[in-house]
C-alpha positions as CSV (number, residue, x, y, z in Angstrom):
1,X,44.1,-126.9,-230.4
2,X,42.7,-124.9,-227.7
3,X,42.9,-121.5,-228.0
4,X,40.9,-117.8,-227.5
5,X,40.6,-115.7,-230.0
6,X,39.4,-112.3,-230.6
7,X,40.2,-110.1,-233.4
8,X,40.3,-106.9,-232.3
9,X,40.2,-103.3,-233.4
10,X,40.1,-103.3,-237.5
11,X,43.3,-103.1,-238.9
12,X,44.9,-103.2,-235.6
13,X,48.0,-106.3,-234.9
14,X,46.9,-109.3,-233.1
15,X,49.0,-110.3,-230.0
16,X,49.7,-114.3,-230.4
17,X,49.9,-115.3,-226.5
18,X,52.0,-118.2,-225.6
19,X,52.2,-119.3,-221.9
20,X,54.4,-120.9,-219.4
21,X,54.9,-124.1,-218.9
22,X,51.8,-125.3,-216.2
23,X,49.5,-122.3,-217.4
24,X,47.4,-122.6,-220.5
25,X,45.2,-120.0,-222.7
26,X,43.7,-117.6,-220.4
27,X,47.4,-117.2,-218.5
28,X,48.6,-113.8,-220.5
29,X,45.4,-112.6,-221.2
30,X,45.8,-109.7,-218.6
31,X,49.0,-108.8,-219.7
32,X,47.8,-108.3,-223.4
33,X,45.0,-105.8,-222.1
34,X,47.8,-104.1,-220.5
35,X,49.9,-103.9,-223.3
36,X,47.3,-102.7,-225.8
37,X,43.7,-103.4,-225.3
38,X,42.6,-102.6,-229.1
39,X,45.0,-105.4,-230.3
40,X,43.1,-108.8,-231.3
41,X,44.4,-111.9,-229.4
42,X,45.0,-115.5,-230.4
43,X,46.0,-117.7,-227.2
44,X,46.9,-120.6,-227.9
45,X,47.7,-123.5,-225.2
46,X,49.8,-125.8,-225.6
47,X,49.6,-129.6,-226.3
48,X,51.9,-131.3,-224.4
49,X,51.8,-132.7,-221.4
50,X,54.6,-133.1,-218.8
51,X,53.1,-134.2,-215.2
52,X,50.0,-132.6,-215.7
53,X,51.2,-129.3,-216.9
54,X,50.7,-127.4,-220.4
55,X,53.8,-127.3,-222.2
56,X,54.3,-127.0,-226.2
57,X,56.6,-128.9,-226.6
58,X,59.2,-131.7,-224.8
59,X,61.9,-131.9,-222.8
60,X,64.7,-134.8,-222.2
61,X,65.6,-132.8,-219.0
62,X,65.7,-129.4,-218.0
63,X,67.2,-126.9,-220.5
64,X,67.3,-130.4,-223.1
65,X,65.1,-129.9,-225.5
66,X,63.3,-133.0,-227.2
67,X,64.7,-131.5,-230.9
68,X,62.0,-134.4,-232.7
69,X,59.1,-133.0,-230.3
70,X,60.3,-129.5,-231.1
71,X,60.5,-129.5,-234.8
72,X,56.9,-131.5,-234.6
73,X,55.6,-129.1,-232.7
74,X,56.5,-125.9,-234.1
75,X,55.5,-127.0,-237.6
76,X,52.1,-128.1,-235.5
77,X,51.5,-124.8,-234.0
78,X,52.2,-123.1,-237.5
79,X,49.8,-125.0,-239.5
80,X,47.2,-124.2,-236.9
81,X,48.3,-120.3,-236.8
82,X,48.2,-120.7,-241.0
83,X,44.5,-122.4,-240.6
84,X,43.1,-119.6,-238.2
85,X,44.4,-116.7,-240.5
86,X,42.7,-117.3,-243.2
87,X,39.7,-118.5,-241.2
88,X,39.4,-115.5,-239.4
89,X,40.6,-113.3,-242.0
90,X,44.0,-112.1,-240.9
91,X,47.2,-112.1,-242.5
92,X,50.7,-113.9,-240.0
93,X,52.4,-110.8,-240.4
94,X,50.1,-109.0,-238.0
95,X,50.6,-111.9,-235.5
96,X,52.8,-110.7,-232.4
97,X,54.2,-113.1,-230.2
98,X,54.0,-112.8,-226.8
99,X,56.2,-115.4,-224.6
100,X,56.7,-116.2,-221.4
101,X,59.3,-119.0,-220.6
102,X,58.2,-122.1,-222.5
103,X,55.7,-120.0,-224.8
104,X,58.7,-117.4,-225.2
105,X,60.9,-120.5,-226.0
106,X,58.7,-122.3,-228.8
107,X,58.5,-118.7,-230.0
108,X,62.1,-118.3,-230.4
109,X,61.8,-121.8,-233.0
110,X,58.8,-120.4,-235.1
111,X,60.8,-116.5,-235.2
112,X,63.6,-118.9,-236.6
113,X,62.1,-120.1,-239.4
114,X,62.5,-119.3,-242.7
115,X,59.0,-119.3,-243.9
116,X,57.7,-116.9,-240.9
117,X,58.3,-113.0,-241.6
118,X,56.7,-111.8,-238.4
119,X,58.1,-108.1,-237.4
120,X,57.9,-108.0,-233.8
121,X,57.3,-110.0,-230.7
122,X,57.6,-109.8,-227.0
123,X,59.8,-112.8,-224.9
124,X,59.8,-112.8,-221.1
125,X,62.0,-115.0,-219.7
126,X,63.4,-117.1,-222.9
127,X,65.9,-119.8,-222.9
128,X,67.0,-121.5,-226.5
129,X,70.6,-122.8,-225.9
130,X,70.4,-124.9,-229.3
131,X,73.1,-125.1,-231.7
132,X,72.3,-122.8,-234.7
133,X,75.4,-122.4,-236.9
134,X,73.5,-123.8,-239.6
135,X,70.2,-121.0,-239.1
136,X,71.7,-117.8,-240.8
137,X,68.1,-115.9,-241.4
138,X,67.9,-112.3,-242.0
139,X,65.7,-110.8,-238.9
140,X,66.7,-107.3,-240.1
141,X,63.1,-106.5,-240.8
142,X,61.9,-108.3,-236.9
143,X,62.1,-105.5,-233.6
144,X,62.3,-108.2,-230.4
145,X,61.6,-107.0,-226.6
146,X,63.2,-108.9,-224.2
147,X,62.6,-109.5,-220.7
148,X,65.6,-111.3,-218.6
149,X,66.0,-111.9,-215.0
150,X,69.4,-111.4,-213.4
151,X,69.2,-113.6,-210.9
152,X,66.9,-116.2,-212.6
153,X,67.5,-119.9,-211.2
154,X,66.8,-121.2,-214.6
155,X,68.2,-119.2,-216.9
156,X,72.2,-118.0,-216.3
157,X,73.7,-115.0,-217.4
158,X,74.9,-116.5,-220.6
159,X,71.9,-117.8,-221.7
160,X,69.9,-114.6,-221.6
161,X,73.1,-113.1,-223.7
162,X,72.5,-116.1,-226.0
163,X,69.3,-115.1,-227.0
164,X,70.0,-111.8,-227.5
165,X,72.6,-112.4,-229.7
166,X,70.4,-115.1,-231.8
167,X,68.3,-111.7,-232.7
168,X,71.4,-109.6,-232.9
169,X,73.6,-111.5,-234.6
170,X,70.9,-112.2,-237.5
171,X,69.9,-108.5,-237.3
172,X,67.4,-107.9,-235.1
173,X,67.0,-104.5,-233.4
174,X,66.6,-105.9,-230.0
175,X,65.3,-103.9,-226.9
176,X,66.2,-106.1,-223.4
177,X,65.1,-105.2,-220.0
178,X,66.3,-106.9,-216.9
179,X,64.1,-108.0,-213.8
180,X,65.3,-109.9,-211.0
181,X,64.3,-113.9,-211.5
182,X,61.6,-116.1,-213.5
183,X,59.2,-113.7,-214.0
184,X,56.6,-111.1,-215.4
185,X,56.8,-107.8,-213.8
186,X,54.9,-105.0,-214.0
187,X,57.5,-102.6,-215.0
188,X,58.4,-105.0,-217.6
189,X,55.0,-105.2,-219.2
190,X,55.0,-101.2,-219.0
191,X,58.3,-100.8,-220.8
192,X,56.6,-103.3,-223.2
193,X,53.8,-101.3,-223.7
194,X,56.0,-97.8,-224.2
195,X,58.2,-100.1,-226.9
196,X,55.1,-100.8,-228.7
197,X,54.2,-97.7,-229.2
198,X,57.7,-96.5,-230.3
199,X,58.1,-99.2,-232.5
């Protein structure tokens, strides 16, 4: 996979950045300097392609996930996430996804899984609207900031309170901020940065 990676200030997390869908490794890199420039970072693009744009994983349509390509790909990104950690010496708990959009999406999928125990992460502009009656992991020990737009024109109203209750429900402590549409904003990032360092 192609990725950056730099490890940081010793002993300090490691920001795992995860792009929107068109972008690729080098997209969220400011916004991790912003958020905490002693961090490590591991930016990873992703390996699909859909009309010439980075994506990490597929779609049937728009807000239909390709549930095969999903599951493949998640598992693909963690074996690769499981590779570089011991390769570079760091343990996946002090990974901290970082999202936006379809990064913040496949995010969602690996935060769901039972054999990933990370304790915090940062989503801008996530959308998951999968059935998951049969997912009942504990998140009590994971502290999620979310970023939603109000008047996003791909995400409604009820799918940003989706997400927040697929944290909430599972026991979460979940921190949400609202911005207008599709987006990163810069007040978003700095209420980021202030959750960081409360939590």
């Amino acid at each position: 996979m192609h990725y950056i990676f730099n490890k940081g200030q010793k002993g300090k997390p490691i920001f795992l950045l995860l792009h929107g869908t068109g972008s690729d490794e080098r997209g969220l890199l400011p916004f991790a300097n912003i958020l905490d420039d002693s961090y490590g970072v591991l930016s990873v693009r992703g390996n699909v392609q859909e009309n010439g744009m980075n994506r990490y994983f597929k779609r049937l349509s728009f807000g239909q996930y390709d549930l095969e390509d999903l599951n493949y790909r998640g598992q693909e990104l963690l074996d690769f996430l499981q590779e570089i950690s011991k390769s570079e010496g760091f343990d996946l708990k002090d990974l901290i996804p970082v999202g936006f959009s379809n990064g913040a999406n496949i995010a969602i999928h690996l935060l769901l899984r039972e054999d990933v125990d990370f304790k915090r992460s940062i989503l801008f502009a996530p959308l998951y609207p999968l059935d998951l009656t049969d997912n009942s992991k504990d998140m009590s020990n994971l502290k999620v900031f979310l970023s939603v737009g109000d008047n996003d024109p791909m995400v409604t109203q009820e799918d940003n309170e989706y997400v927040e209750q697929i944290f909430a429900s599972r026991g979460a402590k979940v921190t949400t901020v609202h911005v207008n549409g599709h987006e990163i904003t810069t007040d978003a990032v700095e209420k980021a940065k202030t959750w960081l360092l409360n939590h």
